[in-house]
N, C-alpha and C positions, 0 to 999 in steps of 0.2 A: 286642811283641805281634805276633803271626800274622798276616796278613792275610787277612779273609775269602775266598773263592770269589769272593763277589760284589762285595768292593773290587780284587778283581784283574782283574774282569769290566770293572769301571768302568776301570780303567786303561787298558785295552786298546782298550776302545771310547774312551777321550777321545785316548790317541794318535793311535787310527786319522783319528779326527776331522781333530785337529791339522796331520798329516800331509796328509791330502785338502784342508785349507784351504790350504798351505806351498808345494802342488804347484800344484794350482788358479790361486794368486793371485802366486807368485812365479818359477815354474817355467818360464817364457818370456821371462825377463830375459837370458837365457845368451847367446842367438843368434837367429835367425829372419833376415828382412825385415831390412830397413832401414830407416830412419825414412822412414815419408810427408814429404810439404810439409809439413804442419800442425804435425807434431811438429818438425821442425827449428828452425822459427821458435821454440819453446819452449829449444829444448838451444844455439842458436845465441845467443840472449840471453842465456843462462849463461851460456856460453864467453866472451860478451864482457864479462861483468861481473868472471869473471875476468880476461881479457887488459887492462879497461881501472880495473880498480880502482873502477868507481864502481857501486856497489851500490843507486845512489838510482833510479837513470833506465835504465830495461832501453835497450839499441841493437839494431837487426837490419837488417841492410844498409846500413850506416854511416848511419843516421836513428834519431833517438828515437823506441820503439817502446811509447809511454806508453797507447794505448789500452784494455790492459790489464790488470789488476793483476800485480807482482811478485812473488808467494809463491813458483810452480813455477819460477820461475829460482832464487832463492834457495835453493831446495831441492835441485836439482841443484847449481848452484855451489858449496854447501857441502859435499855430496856427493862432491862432484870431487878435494878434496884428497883422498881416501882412496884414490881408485885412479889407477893412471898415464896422463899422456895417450896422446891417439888415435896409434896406432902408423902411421899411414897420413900425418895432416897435421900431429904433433906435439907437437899443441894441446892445451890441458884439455877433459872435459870429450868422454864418448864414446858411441855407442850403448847399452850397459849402463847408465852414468851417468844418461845420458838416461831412461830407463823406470825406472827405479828406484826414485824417491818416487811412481808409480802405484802399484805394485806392492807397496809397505808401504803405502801409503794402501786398497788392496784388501783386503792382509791385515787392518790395523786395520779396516774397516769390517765384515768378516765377523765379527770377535770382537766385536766391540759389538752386532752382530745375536744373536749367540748370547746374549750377556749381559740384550740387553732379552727376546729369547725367553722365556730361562728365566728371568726376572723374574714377567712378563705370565702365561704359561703354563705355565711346569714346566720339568724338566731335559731329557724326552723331545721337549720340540718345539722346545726349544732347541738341541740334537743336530740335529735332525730339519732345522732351518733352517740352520743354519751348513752343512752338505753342502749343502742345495738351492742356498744362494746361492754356494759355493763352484766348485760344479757347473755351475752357470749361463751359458750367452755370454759374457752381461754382464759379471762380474767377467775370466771369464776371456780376454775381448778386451781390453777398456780397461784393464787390470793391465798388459798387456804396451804401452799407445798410452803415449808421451810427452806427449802432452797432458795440461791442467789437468782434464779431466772425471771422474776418479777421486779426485784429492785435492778437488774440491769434494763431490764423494759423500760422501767421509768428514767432513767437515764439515760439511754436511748433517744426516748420520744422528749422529755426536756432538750435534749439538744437538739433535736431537727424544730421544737418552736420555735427556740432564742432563734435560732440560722432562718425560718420563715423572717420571723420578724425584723431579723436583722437586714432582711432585702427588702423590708417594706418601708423603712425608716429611710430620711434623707441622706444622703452620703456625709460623712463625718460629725452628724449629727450627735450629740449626748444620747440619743434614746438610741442608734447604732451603736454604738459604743459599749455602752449596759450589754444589748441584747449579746454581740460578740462576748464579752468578757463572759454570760453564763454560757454560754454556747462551747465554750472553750472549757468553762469547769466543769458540765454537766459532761463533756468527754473525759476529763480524767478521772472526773469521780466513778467513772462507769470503768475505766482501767482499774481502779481500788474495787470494782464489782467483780467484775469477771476479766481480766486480762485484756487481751487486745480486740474480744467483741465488737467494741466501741468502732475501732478502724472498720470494721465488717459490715457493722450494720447501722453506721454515722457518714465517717469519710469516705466510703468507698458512692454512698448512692448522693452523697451532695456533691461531690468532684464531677459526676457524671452528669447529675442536671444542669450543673452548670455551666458545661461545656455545650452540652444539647438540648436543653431544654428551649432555647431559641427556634433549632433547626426543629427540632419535632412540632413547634405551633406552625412553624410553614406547611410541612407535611400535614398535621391537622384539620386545617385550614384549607385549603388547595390541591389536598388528596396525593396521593402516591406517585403521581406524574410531575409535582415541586421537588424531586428528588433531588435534580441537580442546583439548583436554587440552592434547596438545606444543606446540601454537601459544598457548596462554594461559602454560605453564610458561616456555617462552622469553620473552614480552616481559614476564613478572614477573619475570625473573632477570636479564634483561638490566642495570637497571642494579647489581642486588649484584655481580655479574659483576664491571662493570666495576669496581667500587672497589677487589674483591678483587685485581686485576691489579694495581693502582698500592699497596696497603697490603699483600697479603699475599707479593707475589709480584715487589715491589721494581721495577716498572717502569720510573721516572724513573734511578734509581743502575745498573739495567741497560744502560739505553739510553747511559751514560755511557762504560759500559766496552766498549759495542761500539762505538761510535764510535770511543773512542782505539785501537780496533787499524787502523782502516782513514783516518780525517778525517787525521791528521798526514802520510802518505804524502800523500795528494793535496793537501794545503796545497802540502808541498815541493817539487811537482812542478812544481805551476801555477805556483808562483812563476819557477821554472826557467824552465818550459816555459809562455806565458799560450795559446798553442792548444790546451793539455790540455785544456783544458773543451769546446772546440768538438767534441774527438775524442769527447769521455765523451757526449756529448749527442748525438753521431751515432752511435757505438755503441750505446749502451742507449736514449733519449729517443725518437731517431726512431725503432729499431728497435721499442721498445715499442706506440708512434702509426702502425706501418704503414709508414712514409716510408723501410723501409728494402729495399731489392726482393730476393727471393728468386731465384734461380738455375733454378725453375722452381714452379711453382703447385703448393699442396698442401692439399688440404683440411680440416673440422677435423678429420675420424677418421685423419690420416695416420700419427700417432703411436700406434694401437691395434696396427695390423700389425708396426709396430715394436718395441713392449711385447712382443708375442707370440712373436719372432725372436730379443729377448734373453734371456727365462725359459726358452729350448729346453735340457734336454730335459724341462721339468716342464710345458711345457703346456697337457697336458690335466687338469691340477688346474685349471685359472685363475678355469674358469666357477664351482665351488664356491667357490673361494676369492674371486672377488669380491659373490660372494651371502653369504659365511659371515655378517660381522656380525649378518645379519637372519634367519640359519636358527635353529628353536628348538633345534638338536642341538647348538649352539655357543654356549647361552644361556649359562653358566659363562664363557666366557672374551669372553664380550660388548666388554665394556668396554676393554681391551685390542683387538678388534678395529676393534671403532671408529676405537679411536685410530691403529691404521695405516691403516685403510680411507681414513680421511678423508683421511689425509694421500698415498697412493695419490690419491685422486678431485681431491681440491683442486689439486694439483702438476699432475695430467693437463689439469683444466678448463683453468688458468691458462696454458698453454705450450701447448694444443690453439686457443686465439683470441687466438695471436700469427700473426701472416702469416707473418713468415721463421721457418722450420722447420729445425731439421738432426736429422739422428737421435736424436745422442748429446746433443741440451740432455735429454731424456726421462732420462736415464741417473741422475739422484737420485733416481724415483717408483720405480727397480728395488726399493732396499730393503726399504721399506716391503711391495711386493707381492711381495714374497721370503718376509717375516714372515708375507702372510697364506696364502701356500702351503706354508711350514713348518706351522703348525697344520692344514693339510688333509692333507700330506703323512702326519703322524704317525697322523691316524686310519684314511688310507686304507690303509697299513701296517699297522698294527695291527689291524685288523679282520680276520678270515677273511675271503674270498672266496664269496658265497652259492653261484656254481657254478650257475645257472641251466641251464636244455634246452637253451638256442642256444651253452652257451659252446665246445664244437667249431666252432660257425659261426664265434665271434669270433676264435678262435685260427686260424683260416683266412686271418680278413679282416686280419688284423696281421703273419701271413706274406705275404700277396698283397700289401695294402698297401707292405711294408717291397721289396717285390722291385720293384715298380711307381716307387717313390723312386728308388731306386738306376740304375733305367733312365732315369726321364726326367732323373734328376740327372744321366748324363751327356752327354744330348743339350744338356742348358742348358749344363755347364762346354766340350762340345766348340765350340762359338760363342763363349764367354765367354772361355775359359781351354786355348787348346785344347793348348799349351805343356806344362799341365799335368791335363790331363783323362783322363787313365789314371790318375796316379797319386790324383788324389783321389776318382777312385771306387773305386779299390783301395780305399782309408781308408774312404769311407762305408758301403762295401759289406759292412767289419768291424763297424764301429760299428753299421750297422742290423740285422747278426745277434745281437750281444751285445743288442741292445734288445729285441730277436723273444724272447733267452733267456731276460730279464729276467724279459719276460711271463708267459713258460711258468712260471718257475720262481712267479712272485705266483701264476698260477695252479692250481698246485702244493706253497700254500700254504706256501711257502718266501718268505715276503714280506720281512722286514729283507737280506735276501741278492738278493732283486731292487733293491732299491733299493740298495743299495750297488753293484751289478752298477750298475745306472742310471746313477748318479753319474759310479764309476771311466770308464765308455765315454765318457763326453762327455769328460772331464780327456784321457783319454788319446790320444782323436781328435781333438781340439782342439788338443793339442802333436804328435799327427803333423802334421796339415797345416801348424803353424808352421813346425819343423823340416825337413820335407821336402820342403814346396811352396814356403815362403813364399820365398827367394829365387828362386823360378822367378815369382811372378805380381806382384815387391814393384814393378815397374818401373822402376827404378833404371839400368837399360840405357840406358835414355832420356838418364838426366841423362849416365852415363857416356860417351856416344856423341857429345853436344857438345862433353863437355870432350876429348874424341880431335880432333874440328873444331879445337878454340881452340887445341889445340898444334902442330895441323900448321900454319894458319895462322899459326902464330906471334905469338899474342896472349897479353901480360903475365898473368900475375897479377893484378895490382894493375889493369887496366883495366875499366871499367866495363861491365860488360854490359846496355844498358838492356831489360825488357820492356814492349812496348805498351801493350798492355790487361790483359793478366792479373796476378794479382801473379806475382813472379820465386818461379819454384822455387828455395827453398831450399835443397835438397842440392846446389847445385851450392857455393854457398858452405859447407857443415858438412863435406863431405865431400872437396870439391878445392880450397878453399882459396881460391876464385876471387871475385868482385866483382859479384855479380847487384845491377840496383838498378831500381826502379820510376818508368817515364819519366816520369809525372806521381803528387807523392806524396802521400800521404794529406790531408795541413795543406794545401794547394791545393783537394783534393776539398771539404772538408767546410766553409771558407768561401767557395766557389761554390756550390756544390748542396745545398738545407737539406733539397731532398724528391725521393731517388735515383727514388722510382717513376715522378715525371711530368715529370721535369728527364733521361732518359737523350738524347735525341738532342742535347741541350748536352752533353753528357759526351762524348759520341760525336767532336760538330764539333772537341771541344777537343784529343780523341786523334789526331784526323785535322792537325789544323792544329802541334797539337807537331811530329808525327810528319816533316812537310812542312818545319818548319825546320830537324830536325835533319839529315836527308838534307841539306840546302844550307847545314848547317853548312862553316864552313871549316876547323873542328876535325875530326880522326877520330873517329867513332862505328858502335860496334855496336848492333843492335837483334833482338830474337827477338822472333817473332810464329806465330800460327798460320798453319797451312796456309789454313785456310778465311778468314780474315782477310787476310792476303795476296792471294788469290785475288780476293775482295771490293775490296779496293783499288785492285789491278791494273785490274780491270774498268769501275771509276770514274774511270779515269787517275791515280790518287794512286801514290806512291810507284814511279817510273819512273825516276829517276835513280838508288835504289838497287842495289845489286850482291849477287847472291844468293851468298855465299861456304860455305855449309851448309846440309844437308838435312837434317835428323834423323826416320827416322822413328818412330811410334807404332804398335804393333806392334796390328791388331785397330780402331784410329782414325787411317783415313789423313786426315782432316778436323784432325787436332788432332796432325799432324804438326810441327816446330819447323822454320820459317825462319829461318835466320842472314843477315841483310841488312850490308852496308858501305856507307858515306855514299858519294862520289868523294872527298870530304878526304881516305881510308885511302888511295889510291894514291901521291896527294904528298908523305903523312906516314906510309910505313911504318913497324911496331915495331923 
């Protein structure tokens, strides 16, 4: 049989789709940058679980690196056999390798957005989301980062489907059942990601809707004056609720099965290891209790600007789309809203009144507010354009605007990046006209073609700057420039490179093969200092007095420190007997330039 017009139509538009997701989320594996610090410590665990056979207990700078969880090394490690090692140091286990399981963890996560999409709302805003979130920063930075933050995304957003789907299925049905049981492993496999995440940004916003998500459609529905209504229907429901969680919805037999993916690992480990626990408890325990100190103060709205930086280039949907559940225009697909809403607001609250802050913990609340900009997206598309008296003024203020960016963008990149400040306002300066065209063309009532226009410009300016910037701003020079030090000096391989205070960059080991190791390690820190925020100037006395014996070591010893650190030392008489044999600098951060110190043992006992 023929294919209709309009099944050809669908094909076309699901490739294009497919394609935009492929590009998007996979499309920056090839090359770019080099791996940050952060991600080495991930690709460098791999490597050595290859090299050393044992798959139980990650290492990273010849120390057990249990703090953790295992998943993303095992992930890459497995990976590794399929392509050949790094052609540079031999080894398994290479830049590609390394981004790799992001980068399917990206893809998969955009297809399971699509699929609750068009579950919740239809096939058109199910479309409509997989672009947006494909489209998005978000995926399309963290796809290409070696970090665990995209494979716990997807683990994340896996278990709020199964749990969708788990309420759409009949009670004690087989197809409930399924859905629960992934529901439950897509949680623990997400504790094998990143630790207890999963609680934060799974259990805590489906506990909640499911408590409220009733009372809030009354409020929806009936406005702010059904208040008491909503507040009598919840503490009558509250406890049917709860029973229905443990009888219909398998709680105890769940909690079973998320357990064994994540309790056996840290059985084996502790055993192994018995300061595992002290690590796990200074990682997640104090940091949850405040006791773990931030790198500088950030308040609770820090994470909004953030939110706002990753949705680029959608936006200017966001304010609709965080209003939608309660708009009456979006009364139809309520219920579904809700349910991302909440888990959007819950995930925000929770990780907005933790003290230590980093960007990318925010990066599982994307999906969710992905979903509620896909359903904004589809209507604002799809509707004509009213075409108001001012809309000349507006088509003005979007060309001025767009010209205005690209100016001040490059007075900020010529300070910031000045290496590379031509060329990425070359890039932006593309990208913010295709956005200007975009406009015209919605305005011009050519709207699915602005949005695709939309989409393609971010994908495509996104891998310009990887591709053609990213080895110019990835700083890599830096690590490079010491290890040119360590060979004139004539320092081994295999010798120890201790850092001071900060941890040791990583690439110098992923990438040259070398021995970075941290003067004081982690299992020392964490049964001395229970509470990093009001215990630093003991940390401090403890860096300074290692530091003092290792210079009067009668062993040879290397040591890297900062400029400004050094300086500081010098100033207080400390560290006088050592020998400054390297200067590295920081190109843009002369304060955070790399001192290469010698003990006087290195004279006695040249290499």
């Amino acid at each position: 049989m023929m294919m209709t017009q309009s099944s050809q139509k669908n094909i076309v538009i699901t490739t294009l789709i497919v394609v935009c997701i492929a590009v998007g989320t996979l499309g920056a594996v090839w090359g770019g940058p080099a791996l940050g610090d952060h991600e080495t410590i991930v690709a460098q665990c791999a490597r050595n679980m290859r090299l050393t056979g044992d798959w139980l207990v990650p290492y990273y700078l010849g120390d057990a690196y249990v703090r953790k969880p295992p998943l993303p090394y095992w992930m890459i490690a497995g990976l590794s056999y399929l392509f050949p090692n790094d052609p540079q140091t031999g080894l398994p286990v290479t830049t590609l390798v390394a981004r790799l399981p992001s980068a399917l963890a990206a893809f998969g996560t955009v297809l399971l957005l699509w699929k609750l999409a068009s579950s919740m709302f239809g096939q058109i805003v199910g479309r409509t989301t997989a672009v947006v979130a494909a489209s998005g920063l978000f995926f399309l930075l963290y796809a290409a980062n070696a970090t665990v933050e995209m494979i716990l995304t997807f683990c994340c957003t896996w278990a709020h489907v199964h749990f969708w789907f788990a309420t759409q299925a009949p009670a004690r049905s087989s197809r409930r059942k399924r859905h629960l049981f992934f529901f439950f492993l897509a949680m623990g496999v997400g504790m094998l990601a990143k630790g207890p995440f999963p609680l934060v940004m799974v259990a805590m916003p489906i506990i909640f809707w499911w408590y409220t998500q009733r009372p809030f459609r009354v409020i929806a529905s009936s406005g702010g004056r059904a208040w008491r209504s909503a507040l009598t229907r919840f503490f009558r429901e509250l406890w049917p609720r709860t029973r229905e969680a443990f009888s219909s919805y398998y709680l105890i037999p769940g909690l079973i099965v998320f357990g064994l993916c994540f309790v056996p690992w840290m059985i084996a480990v502790g055993i192994k290891h018995p300061d595992s626990w002290d690590l796990w408890n200074w990682q997640y325990w104090q940091r949850a209790q405040g006791q773990y100190d931030d790198t500088r103060p950030r308040n609770f709205f820090y994470y909004l600007p953030v939110m706002g930086g990753l949705i680029l280039p959608w936006m200017f949907l966001v304010f609709e789309a965080a209003a939608s559940p309660w708009m009456r225009k979006y009364a139809r697909q309520r219920r579904g809203l809700l349910y991302a809403g909440l888990w959007t607001l819950v995930g925000f609250l929770v990780m907005s009144l933790m003290t230590f802050k980093k960007p990318y913990y925010i990066g599982p609340v994307i999906p969710p507010l992905s979903l509620l900009l896909g359903v904004v997206a589809a209507r604002f598309y799809s509707q004509p354009f009213p075409k108001p008296h001012w809309t000349p003024w507006l088509k003005i203020a979007v060309i001025l605007g767009g010209i205005g960016f690209v100016g001040g963008g490059y007075l900020y990149l010529r300070e910031e990046f000045p290496q590379a400040a031509v060329a990425l306002t070359v890039i932006a300066a593309v990208a913010v006209a295709a956005l200007i065209l975009a406009c015209l063309l919605y305005f011009k009532g050519r709207r699915w073609t602005a949005f695709g226009l939309t989409a393609a410009s971010s994908i495509l300016a996104f891998h310009a700057v990887w591709y053609g910037c990213g080895t110019i701003i990835d700083n890599i020079d830096k690590v490079a420039d010491l290890e040119r030090v360590l060979n004139e000096q004539g320092i081994s391989k295999d010798t120890p490179i201790l850092w001071v205070h900060d941890r040791p960059d990583g690439r110098l080991s992923f990438y040259f093969a070398r021995c970075p190791r941290p003067m004081i390690q982690p299992e020392e820190i964490v049964t001395k200092f229970v509470d990093r925020t009001t215990q630093k100037d003991t940390l401090k006395n403890l860096v300074i007095e290692r530091t003092e014996q290792l210079i009067s070591s009668p062993k040879p010893v290397y040591l890297v420190l900062d400029r400004e650190e050094y300086d500081l030392a010098r100033m207080f008489g400390f560290a006088t007997n050592a020998c400054v044999i390297g200067e590295i600098k920081d190109s843009g951060r002369p304060g955070k330039d790399w001192i290469l110190l010698a003990n006087p043992a290195v004279k006695e006992h040249p290499n």
